[in-house]
C-alpha positions as CSV (number, residue, x, y, z in Angstrom):
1,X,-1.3,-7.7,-3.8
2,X,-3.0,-6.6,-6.9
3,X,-0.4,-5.0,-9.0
4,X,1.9,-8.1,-9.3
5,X,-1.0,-10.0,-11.3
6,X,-0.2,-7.5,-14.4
7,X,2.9,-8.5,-14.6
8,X,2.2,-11.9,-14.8
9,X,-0.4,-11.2,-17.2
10,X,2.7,-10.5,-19.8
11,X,4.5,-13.8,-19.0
12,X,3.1,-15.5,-22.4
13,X,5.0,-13.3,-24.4
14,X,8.3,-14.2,-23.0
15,X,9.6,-16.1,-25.3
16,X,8.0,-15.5,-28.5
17,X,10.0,-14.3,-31.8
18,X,13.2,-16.1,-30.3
19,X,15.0,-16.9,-33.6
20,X,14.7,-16.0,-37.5
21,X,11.8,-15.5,-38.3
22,X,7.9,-14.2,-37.7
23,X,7.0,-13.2,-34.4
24,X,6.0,-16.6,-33.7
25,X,7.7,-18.6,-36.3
26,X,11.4,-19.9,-36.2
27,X,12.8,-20.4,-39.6
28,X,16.6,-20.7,-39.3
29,X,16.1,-24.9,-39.6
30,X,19.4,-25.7,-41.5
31,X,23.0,-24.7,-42.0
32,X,22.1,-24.0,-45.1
33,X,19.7,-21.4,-44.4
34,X,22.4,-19.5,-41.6
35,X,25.0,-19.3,-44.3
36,X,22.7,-18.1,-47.2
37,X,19.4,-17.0,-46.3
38,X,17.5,-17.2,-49.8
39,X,16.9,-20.6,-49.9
40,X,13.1,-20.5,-51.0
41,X,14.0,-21.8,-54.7
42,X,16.4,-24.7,-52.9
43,X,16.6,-28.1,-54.8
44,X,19.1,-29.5,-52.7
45,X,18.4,-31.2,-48.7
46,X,17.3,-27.8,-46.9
47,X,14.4,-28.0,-49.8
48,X,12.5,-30.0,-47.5
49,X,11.6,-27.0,-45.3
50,X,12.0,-24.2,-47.7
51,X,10.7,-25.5,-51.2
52,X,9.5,-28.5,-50.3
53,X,8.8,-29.3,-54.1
54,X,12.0,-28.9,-55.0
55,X,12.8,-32.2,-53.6
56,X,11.5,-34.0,-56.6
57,X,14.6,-32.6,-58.6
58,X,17.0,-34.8,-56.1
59,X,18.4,-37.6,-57.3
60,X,17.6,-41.0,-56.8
61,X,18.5,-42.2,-53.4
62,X,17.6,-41.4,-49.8
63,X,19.5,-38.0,-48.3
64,X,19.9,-36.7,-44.4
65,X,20.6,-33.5,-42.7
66,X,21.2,-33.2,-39.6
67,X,21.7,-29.8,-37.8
68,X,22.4,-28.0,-34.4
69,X,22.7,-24.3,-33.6
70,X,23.8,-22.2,-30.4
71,X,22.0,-19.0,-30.2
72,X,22.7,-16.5,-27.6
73,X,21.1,-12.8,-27.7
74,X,20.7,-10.0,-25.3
75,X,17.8,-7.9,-24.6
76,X,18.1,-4.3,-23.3
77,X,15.6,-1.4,-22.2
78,X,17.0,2.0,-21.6
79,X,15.0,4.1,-19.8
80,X,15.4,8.2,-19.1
81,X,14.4,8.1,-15.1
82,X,15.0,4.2,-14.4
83,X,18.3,3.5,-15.6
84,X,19.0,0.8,-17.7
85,X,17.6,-3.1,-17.9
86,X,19.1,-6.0,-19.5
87,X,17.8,-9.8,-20.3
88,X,19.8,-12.6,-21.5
89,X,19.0,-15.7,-23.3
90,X,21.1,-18.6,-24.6
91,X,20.2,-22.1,-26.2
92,X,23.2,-24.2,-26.5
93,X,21.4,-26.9,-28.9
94,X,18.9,-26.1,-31.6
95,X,18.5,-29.3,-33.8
96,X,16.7,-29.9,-36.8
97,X,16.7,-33.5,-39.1
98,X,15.8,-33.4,-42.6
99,X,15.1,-36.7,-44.9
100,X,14.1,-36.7,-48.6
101,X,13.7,-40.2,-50.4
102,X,14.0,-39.7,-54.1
103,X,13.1,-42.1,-57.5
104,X,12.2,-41.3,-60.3
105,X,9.9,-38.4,-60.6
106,X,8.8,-38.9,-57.1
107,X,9.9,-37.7,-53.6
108,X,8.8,-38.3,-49.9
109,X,10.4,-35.7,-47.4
110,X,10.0,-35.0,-44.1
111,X,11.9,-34.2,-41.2
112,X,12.0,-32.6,-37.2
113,X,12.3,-29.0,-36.1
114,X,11.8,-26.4,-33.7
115,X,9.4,-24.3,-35.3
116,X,8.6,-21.7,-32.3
117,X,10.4,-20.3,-29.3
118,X,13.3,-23.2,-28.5
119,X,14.5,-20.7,-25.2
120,X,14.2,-19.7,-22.3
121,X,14.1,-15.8,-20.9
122,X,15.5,-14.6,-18.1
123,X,15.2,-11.4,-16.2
124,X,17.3,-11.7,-12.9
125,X,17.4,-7.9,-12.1
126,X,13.7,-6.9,-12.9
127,X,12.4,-4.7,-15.4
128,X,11.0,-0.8,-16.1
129,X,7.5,-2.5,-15.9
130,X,8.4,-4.1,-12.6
131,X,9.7,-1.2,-10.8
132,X,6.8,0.9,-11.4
133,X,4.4,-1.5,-10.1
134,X,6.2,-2.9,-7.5
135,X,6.8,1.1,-6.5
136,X,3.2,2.2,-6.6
137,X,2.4,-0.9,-4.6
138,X,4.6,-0.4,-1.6
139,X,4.0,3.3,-1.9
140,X,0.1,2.6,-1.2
141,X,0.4,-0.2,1.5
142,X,3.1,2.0,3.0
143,X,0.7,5.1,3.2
144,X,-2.0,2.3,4.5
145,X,0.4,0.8,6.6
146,X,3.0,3.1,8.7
147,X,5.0,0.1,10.1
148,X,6.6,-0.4,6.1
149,X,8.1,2.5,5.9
150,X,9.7,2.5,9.6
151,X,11.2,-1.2,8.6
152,X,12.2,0.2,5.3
153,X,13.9,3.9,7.7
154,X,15.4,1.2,9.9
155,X,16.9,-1.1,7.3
156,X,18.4,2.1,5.5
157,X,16.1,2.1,2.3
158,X,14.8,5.1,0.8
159,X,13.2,3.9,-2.3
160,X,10.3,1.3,-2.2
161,X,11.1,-1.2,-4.7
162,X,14.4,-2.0,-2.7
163,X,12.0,-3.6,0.0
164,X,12.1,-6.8,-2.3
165,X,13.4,-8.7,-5.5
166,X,10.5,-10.2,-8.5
167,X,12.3,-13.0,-10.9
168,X,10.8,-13.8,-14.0
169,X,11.1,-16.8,-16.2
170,X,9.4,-17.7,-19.5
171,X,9.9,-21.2,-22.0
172,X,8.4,-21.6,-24.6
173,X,9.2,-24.5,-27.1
174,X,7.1,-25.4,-30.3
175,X,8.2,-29.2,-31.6
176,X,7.1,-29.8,-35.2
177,X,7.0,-33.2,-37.6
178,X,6.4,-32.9,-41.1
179,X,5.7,-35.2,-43.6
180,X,4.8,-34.8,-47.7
181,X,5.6,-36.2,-50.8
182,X,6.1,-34.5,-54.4
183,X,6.1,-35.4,-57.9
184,X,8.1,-33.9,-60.5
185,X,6.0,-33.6,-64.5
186,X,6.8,-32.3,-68.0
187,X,10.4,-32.5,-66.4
188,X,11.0,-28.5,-65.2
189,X,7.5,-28.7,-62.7
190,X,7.2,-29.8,-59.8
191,X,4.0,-30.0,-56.7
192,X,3.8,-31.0,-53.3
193,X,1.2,-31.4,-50.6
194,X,2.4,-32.2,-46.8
195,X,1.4,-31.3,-43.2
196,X,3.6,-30.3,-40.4
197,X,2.0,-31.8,-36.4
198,X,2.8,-28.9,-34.4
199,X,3.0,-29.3,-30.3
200,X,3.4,-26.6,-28.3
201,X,5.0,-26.9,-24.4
202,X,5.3,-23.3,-22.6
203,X,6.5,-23.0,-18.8
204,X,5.6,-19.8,-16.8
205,X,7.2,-18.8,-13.3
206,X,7.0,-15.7,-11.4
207,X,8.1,-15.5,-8.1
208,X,9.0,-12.6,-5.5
209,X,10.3,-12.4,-2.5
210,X,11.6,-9.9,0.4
211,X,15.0,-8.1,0.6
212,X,14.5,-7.7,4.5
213,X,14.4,-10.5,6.6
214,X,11.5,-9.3,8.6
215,X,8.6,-11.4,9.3
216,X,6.2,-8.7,8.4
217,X,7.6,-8.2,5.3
218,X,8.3,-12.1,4.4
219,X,4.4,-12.6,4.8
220,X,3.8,-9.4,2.4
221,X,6.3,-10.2,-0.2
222,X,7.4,-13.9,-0.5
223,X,5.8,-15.7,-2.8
224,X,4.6,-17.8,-5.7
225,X,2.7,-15.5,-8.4
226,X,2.5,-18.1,-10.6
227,X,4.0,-21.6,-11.7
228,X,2.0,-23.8,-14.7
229,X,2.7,-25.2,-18.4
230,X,0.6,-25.0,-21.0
231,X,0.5,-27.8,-23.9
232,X,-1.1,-27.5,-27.2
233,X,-0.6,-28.8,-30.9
234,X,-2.4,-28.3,-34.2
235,X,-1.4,-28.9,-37.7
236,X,-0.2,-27.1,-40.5
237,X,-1.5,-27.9,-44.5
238,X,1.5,-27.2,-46.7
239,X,1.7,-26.6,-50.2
240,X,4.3,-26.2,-53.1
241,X,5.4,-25.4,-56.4
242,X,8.4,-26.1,-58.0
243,X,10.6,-25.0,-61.3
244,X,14.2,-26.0,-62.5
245,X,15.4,-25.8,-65.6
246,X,19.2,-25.5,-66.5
247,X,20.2,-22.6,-64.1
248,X,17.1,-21.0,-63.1
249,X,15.2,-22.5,-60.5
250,X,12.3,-21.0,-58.5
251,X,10.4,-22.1,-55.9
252,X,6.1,-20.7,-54.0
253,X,5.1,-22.0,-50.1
254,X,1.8,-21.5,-48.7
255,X,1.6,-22.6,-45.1
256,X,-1.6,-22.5,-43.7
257,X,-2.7,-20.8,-40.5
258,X,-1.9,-23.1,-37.5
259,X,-4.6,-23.1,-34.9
260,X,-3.1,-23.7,-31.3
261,X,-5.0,-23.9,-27.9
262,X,-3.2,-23.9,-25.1
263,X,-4.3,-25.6,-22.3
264,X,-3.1,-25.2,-18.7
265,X,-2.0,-27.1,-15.9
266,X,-0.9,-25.0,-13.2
267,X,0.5,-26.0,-10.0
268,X,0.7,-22.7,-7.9
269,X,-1.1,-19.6,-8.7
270,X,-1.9,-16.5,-6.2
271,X,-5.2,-15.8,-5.4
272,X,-5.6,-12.4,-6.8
273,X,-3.5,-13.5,-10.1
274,X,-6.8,-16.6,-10.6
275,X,-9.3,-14.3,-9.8
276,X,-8.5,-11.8,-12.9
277,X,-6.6,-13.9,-14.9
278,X,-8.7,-16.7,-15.4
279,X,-6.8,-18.1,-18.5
280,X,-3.9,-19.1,-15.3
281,X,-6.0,-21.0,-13.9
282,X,-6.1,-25.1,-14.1
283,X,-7.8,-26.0,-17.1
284,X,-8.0,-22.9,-19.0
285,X,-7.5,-22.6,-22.6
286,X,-5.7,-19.9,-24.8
287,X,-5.3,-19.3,-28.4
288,X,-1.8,-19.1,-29.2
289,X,-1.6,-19.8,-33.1
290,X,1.1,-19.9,-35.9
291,X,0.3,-18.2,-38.8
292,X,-0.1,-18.5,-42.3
293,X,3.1,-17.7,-44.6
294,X,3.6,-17.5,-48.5
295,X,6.9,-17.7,-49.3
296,X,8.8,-17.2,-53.0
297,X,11.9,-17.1,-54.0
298,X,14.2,-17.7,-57.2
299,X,18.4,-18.7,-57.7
300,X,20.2,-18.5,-60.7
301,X,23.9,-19.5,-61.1
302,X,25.7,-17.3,-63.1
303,X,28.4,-19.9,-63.7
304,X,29.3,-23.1,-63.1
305,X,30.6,-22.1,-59.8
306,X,28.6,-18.9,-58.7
307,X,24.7,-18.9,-58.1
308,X,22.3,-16.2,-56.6
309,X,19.2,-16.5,-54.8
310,X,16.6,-14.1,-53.3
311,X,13.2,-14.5,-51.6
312,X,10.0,-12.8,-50.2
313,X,8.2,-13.8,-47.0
314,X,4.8,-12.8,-46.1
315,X,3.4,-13.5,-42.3
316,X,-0.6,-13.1,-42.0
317,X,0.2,-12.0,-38.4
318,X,-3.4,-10.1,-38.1
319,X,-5.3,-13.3,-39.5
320,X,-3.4,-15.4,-36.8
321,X,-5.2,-15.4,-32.7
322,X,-2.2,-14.8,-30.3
323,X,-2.4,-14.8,-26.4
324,X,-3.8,-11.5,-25.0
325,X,-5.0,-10.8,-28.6
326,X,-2.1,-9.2,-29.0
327,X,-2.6,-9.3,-33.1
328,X,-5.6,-6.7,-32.8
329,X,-2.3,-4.5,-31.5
330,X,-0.4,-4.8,-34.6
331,X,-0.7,-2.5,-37.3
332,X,0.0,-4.7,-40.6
333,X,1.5,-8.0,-41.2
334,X,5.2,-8.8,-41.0
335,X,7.4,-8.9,-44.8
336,X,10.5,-10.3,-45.0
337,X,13.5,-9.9,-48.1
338,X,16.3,-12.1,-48.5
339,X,19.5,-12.2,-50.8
340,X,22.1,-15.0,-50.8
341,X,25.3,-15.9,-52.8
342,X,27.6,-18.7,-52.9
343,X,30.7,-19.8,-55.0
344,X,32.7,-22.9,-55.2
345,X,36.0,-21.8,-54.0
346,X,37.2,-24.8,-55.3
347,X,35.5,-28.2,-56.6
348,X,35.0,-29.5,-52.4
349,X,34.7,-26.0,-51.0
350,X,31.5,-23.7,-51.6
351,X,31.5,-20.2,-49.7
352,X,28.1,-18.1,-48.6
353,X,27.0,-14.7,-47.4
354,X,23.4,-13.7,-46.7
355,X,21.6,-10.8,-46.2
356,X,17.9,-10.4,-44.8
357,X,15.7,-7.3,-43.9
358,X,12.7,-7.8,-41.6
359,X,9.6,-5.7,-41.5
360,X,7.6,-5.9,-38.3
361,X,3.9,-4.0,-38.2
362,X,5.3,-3.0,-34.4
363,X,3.3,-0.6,-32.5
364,X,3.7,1.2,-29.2
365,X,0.8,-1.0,-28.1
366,X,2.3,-4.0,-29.0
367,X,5.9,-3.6,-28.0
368,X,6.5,-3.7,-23.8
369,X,9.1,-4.6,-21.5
370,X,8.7,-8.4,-21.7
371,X,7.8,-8.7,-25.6
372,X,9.8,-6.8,-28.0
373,X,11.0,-7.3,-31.3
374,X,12.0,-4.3,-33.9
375,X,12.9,-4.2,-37.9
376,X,16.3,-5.5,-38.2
377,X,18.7,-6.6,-40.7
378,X,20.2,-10.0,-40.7
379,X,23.8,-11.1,-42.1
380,X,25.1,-14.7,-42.3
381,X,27.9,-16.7,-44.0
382,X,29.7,-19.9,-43.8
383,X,31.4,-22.8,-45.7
384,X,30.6,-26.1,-46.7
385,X,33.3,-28.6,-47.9
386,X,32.2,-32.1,-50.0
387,X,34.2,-34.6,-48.3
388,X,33.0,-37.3,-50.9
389,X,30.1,-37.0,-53.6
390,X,27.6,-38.4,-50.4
391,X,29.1,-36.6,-47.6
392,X,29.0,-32.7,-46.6
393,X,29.6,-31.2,-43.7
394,X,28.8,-27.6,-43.1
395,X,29.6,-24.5,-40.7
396,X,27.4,-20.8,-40.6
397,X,27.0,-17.7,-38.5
398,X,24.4,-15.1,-38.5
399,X,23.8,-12.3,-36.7
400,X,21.0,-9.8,-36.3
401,X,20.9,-6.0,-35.9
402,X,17.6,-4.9,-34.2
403,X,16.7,-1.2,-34.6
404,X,15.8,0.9,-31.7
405,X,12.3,1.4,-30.8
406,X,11.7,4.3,-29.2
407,X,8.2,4.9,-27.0
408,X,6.9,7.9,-24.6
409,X,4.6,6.2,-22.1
410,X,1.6,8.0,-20.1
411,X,3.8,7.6,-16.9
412,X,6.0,10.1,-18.8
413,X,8.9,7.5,-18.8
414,X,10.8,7.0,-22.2
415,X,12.0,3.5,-23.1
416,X,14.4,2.6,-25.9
417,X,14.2,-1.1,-26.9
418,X,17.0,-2.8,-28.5
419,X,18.0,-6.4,-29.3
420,X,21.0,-8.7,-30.3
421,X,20.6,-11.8,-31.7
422,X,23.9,-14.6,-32.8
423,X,23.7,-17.8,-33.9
424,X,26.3,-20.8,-34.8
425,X,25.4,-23.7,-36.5
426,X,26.9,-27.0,-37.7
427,X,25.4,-29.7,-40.2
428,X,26.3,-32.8,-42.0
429,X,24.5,-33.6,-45.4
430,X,25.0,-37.4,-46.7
431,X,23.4,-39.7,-49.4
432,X,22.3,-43.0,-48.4
């Protein structure tokens, strides 16, 4: 049984790169951000996550956001001599809270989110990756063993990986608390200093079993691979500067690389899978970090009732230590461009579209069948509508187009990645 262990080597990766965002980060945390992405120069509630100084510009008083999201998306591997495989994935609640407590010149803002993963993949029907292996597997214990391939004649089954069924599931979830205060001088400034706790909870399970009912073939091919969670946290130094004055506002992040070790607790594991993957076993430890971003941005309204924004994001993906080492596979760091622009329909109702292009340094050694993510563009929109002066309630969309990836394998096999990504989310903004 040695070729299933490589597939569970690749289980890690499931669930990485599940929202907006770096390959590791998830930064669609507010309404606001779904229905206009270039919210890096923000002085209103979503500042708190995206220009954290920009909460000193608030007004007096203390103000809460509180967001969900459903996010569904599709993953699909077209292959010229395997046919076609698809994955699904779907989180029907993504929340994230944000506070900022305002007087004066001074602010303290904080809030909860899900800054990594947040869902679960699921691959019912196997994969490329998995047919091969499980092929070449049978093929050699059939050659070593002739009673296979008479139970395989008997039962009507010519090709080898139709002797038995491999399911797959990945979690991965990344909670995150953060906490900072800023101060506001020579009235158009602005500075903060904060931390975000990180902890990190990822679930592994790979299981296979036989097609046949056969007693041979139950002992051969029904089993555990692997089942374990690994737990983590670390902490992330924030800083910020802030500018407002009149219309123009603008808005610099720095978070700093996150350091995450994983540990693991692992309640079943195959033989063969502990002996060469080590990191499975109970007790082992792997680096599986969030890294740094700098992030700038600037808005300007136009008029009293139409403003524009737009932002840069850089990931230090390469600086960061992922599972597998899978950053020594990239070939630059990830940059990220976003445009945004809203108008107040009328005094209560304000409408916003979005638009964000994603840069990935994606190679063919990076990307496989259970870890993908290509350059995309992004497009979001939405409405919110003041109720009172204190009370908001917002509604956004987004969707993301993935380019194909294309990659020629030494197997000779040609696999085109592709990806769909939607999200719907819901908020309510109030002053206390």
């Amino acid at each position: 049984m040695r070729n299933p262990m490589h597939i569970t080597k690749l289980l890690p990766l499931f669930a990485t790169a599940a929202f907006a965002g770096g390959i590791m980060h998830n930064t669609n945390q507010s309404t606001d951000f779904v229905r206009n992405f270039a919210q890096d120069a923000s002085i209103s509630n979503s500042a708190v996550y995206y220009n954290p100084a920009g909460t000193a510009f608030a007004d007096d008083g203390l103000f809460v956001s509180v967001n969900s999201q459903t996010v569904w998306q599709t993953r699909e591997i077209e292959t010229d001599l395997l046919g076609d495989y698809e994955g699904e994935s779907f989180v029907p609640v993504m929340p994230s809270i944000l506070l900022n407590w305002h007087r004066g010149n001074f602010a303290v803002s904080g809030g909860f989110f899900l800054i990594g993963g947040g869902g679960e993949a699921k691959f019912y029907d196997g994969l490329p990756m998995i047919d091969q292996l499980i092929s070449a597997m049978i093929t050699a214990q059939s050659s070593a063993n002739p009673a296979l391939a008479k139970l395989a004649a008997a039962a009507g089954i010519s090709n080898p990986t139709d002797l038995f069924s491999a399911k797959f599931t990945g979690k991965q979830y990344v909670y995150a608390w953060q906490l900072g205060a800023s101060y506001r001088f020579f009235d158009m400034f602005s500075a903060f200093l904060g931390a975000r706790f990180n902890y990190a909870d990822n679930a592994y399970e790979g299981t296979m079993k036989s097609s046949i009912d056969n007693e041979t073939l139950n002992a051969l091919f029904t089993k555990t691979l692997l089942d374990c969670e690994q737990t983590g946290w670390g902490i992330t130094p924030i800083a910020s500067l802030g500018f407002h004055y009149k219309k123009l506002s603008a808005g610099i992040k720095y978070e700093h690389n996150t350091s995450i070790e994983m540990e693991t607790d692992t309640e079943e594991i195959d033989a063969t899978v502990a002996a060469t993957m080590p990191q499975f076993t109970d007790g082992a430890k792997t680096d599986n970090d969030l890294p740094a971003i700098l992030s700038v941005g600037v808005s300007y309204a136009w008029l009293d009732w139409l403003r524009t924004g737009i932002g840069y994001h850089h990931y230090f993906d390469t600086f960061a230590s992922y599972p597998n080492d899978k950053q020594d596979d990239l070939d630059g760091d990830e940059n990220e461009f976003v445009f945004g622009i809203e108008a107040d329909i009328v005094e209560q109702l304000t409408v916003s579209l979005g638009l964000q292009r994603t840069l990935y340094g994606i190679t063919d050694e990076y990307i496989n069948d259970l870890s993908f993510v290509t350059d995309s563009w992004s497009i979001g929109g939405g409405l919110a509508f003041r109720f009172t002066p204190k009370f908001q309630a917002q509604i956004g969309y987004m969707e993301t187009i993935y380019e194909d990836y294309k990659k020629k394998e030494a197997t000779g096999i040609t696999k085109t990645y592709d990806r769909t990504s939607h999200n719907i989310a819901v908020g309510l903004d109030f002053k206390i």
